[in-house]
N, C-alpha and C positions, 0 to 999 in steps of 0.2 A: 476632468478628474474631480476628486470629491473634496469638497472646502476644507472638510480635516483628512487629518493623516486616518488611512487604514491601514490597521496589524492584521497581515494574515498568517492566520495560524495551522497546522498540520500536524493535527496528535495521530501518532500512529501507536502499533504496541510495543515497538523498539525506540521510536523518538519524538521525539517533538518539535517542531522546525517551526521557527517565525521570523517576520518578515515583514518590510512595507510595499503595501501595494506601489505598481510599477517598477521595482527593482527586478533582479537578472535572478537573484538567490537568495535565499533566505540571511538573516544577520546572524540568528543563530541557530544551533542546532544541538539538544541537550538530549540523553538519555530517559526514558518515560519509565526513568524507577526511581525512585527517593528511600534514603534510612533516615531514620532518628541518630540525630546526632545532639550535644549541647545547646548548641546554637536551636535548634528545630529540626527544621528538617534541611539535607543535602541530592543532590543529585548524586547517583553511581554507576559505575559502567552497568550495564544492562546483564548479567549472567543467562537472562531465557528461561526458559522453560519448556516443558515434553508434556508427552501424553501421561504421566503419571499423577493421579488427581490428589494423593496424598501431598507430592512435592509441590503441585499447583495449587493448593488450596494453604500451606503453610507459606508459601512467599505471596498469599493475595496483599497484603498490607504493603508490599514494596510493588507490586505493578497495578497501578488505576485503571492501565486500559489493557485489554487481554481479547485477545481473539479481534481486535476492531473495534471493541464497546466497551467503555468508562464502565468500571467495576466499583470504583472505590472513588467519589466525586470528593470527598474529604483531601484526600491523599494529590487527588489531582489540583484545587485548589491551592495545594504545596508549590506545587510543581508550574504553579500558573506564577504565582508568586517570585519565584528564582527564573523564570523567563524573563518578567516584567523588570527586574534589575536585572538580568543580562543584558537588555535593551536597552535599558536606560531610563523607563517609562516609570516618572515617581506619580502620576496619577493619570485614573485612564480615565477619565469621564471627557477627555477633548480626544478621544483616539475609539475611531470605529473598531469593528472588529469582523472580520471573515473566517468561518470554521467550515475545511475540510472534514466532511462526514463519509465515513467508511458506507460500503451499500448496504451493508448487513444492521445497520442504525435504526431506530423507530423514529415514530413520530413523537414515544416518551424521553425518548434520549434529546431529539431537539428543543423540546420544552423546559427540561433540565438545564440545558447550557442556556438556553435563553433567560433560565430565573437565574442562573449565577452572575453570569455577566451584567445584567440588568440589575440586580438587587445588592450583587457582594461588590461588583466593580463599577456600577453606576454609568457604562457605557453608553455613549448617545444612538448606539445603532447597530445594529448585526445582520450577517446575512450567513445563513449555513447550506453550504452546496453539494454534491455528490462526488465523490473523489476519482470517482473514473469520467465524467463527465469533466472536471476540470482537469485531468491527463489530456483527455484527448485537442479539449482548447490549446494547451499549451504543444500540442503538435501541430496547430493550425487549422486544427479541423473541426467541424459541428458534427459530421455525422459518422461514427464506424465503431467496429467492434472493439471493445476494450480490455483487454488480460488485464491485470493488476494480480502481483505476486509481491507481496510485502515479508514483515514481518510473522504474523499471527494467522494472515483470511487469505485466500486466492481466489479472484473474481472473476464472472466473466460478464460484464454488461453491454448489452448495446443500447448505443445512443445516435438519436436522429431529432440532427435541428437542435442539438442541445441540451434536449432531456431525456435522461434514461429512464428506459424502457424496462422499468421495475419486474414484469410481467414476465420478462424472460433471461431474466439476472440468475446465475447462479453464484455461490459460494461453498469453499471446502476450506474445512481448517486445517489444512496443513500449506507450510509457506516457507517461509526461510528461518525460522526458529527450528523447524521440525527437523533442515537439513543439517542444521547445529549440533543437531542431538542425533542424525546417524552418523554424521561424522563421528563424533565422541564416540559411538556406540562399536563402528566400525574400526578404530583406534584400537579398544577395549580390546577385542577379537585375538589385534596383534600384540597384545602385554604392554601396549602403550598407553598411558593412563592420562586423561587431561581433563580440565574440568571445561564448563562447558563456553566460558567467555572465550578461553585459546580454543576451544575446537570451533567457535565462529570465526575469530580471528584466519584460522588455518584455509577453512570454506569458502572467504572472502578474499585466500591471497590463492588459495589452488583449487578448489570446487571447478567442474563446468558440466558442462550438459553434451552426450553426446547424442552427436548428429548421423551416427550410422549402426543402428541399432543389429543389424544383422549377425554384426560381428563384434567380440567384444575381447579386442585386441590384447596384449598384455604390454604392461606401460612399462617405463623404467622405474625405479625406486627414484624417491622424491627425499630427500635429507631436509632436515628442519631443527630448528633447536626449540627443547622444552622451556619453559619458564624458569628453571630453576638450572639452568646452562647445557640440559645434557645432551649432546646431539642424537639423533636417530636416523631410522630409514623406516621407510614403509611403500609398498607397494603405491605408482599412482593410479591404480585401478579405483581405490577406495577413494580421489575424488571424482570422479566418474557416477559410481555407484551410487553415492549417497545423495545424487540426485535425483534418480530413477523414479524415485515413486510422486516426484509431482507429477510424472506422464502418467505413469502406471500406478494408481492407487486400488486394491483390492479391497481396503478397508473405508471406500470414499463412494459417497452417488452423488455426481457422477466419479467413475472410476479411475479419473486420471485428467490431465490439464486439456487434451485434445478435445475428449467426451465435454469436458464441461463448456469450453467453447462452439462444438459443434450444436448442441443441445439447443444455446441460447441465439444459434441461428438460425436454429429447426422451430422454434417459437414464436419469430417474428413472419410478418407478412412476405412472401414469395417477392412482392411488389422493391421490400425494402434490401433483399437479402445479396442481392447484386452488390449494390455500394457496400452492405457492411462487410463481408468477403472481403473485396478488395480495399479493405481500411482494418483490418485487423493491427490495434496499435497496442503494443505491450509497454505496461508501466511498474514502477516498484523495484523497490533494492532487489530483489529475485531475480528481475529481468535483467539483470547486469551479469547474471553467470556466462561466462562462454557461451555458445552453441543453441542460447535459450531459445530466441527466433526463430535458428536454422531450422530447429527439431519442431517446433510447432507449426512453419509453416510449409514442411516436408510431409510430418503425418496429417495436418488436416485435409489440405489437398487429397488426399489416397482416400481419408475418410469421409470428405463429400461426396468424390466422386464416387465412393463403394455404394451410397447411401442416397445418391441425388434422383430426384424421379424426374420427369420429363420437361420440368419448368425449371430444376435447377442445374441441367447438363453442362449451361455456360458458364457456373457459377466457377471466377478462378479467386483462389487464394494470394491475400497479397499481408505479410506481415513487416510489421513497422516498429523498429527497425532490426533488418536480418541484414545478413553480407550478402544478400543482391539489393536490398532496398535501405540505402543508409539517408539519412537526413542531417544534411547540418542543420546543427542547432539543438535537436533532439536527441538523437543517437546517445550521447554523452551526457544528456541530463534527466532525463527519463526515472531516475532514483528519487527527482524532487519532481516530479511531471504534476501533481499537484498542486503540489504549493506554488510550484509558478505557474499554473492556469489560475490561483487563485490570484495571484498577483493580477493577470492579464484584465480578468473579471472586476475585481474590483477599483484599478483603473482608470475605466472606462466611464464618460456622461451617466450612461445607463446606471449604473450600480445607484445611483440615488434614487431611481425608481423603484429597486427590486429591495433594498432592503429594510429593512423593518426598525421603527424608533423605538425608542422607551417610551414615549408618549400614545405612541400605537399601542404596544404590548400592555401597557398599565389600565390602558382601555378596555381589552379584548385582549389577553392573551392565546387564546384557546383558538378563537380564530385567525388572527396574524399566522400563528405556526404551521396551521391546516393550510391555510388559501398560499403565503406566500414560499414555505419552503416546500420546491417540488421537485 
């Protein structure tokens, strides 16, 4: 392990999770929105955001990361701040640091955190790694196809031996904020009016995903009380529903969560396509809805097989974790699957070789960022 402590951190665009290397779970986990208060700035529960660019563009001052990617480094810096005392951490120049990086990241965005942490925090060291890439570590595995369904991005990466395979990575912005806001929208419909924090909260206690798309059953009404005491009913078709369009996206290329996984299989080598098939591992608070697995790895399977030519006939689907392939260990934590691959990684002997000083970077910035984060 490494002579100092490492904080590994996990900004996503709903939260921010940190942590010390080799622990089970993060120590904390704070909302990635801050107001102006007296004091400076405070953390708030998260409210979200939709596809409306006027509502998206009036609360940019309260979300730094949006869709995966630091918007507002100002703001984040806040937000780095009230971690670091959540933690306990009153100077970090004896405390490394590991940053989970979304797939949809640059190479400008790594150079950014590297001049913050190095110049505003005076950090002995950093290493920034690829978030589905550290998902899958923390299932035990170097090599297989990776979902990640968060907040803001839905990915689809594969990775072999460790590193993803940028080349055939997809991304769609629609994720679990998106289903926040058809819930709320599908509410609306029945003269049910919520704002959009409780229509997450509601997604998160009754949302799921169905897994028999043929038929689309009629559910019982589902009782729930408003915020304000008043009880209701509402059909449970509408959690159902307001899942739909991660599969089926009309307004998405590709068009749906199957597409986008099948695609980034159909990119990589014939050679490689075997194992990532049968390692298909879903990560992200998304992949926590009911039925998420069952449905993806019901329709992919139809969808190679519709689509496999004569070298990928054997190709079988295997998703991790569904209710035929559960995992202890994983199954249940998969929401931080990052953050503790980032744990596992930085851990390790290894980690001293791979990440990068402040003595290196004040030399050579420009190449440190290029050659070591990959």
């Amino acid at each position: 392990m490494s002579d100092i402590p490492v904080l590994v951190v996990d900004v996503g665009s709903a939260s921010l999770k940190a942590g010390y290397a080799g622990d089970d779970s993060p120590v904390t986990v704070i909302p990635s929105t801050a107001q102006k208060c007296a004091k400076g700035m405070e953390v708030m529960e998260d409210p979200g955001f939709g596809n409306d660019e006027s509502e998206f563009e009036s609360r940019k001052s309260f979300h730094p990361v949006q869709r995966g990617l630091v918007k507002d480094w100002e703001m984040l810096e806040s937000l780095w701040r009230i971690m670091l005392d959540d933690i306990g951490i009153v100077s970090s120049d004896t405390t490394s640091v590991m940053i989970t990086e979304s797939p949809v990241a640059s190479p400008a965005d790594r150079s950014k955190w590297a001049e913050m942490l190095f110049e505003s925090y005076r950090v002995p060291s950093i290493y920034i790694a690829n978030s589905s890439s550290l998902s899958l570590f923390a299932s035990g595995r170097t090599t297989g196809l990776v979902v990640e369904s968060g907040a803001g991005v839905t990915s689809t990466v594969p990775v072999f031996e460790g590193l993803a395979l940028q080349h055939a990575a997809t991304t769609v912005n629609y994720a679990g904020q998106d289903v926040s806001e058809k819930v709320k929208s599908l509410l609306w419909e029945k003269d049910i009016s919520v704002d959009l924090g409780y229509a997450r909260m509601l997604k998160e206690r009754m949302a799921y995903v169905r897994t028999d798309t043929a038929s689309r059953s009629n559910q019982d009404n589902v009782n729930f009380s408003l915020p304000d005491g008043t009880d209701v009913s509402a059909s449970g078709n509408i959690f159902g529903d307001c899942t739909e369009k991660l599969f089926f996206n009309i307004d998405a290329e590709p068009n749906g969560l199957v597409h986008q996984a099948n695609e980034s299989l159909q990119l990589c080598d014939d050679s490689l396509q075997k194992d990532l098939a049968n390692n298909v591992v879903i990560s992200g608070g998304t992949s926590m809805l009911p039925g998420f697995g069952d449905r993806l790895e019901s329709e992919m399977t139809k969808l190679v097989k519709k689509n496999a030519t004569r070298s990928q006939r054997n190709l079988k689907v295997r998703v991790i974790p569904s209710s035929s392939h559960r995992e202890a260990g994983y199954t249940s934590q998969r929401k931080t699957a990052a953050w503790i691959g980032g744990s596992i990684i930085s851990s390790l002997d290894t980690f001293k070789q791979i990440k990068i000083t402040r003595q290196e970077w004040e030399e050579d910035p420009d190449a440190c960022v290029r050659t070591k984060f990959v």
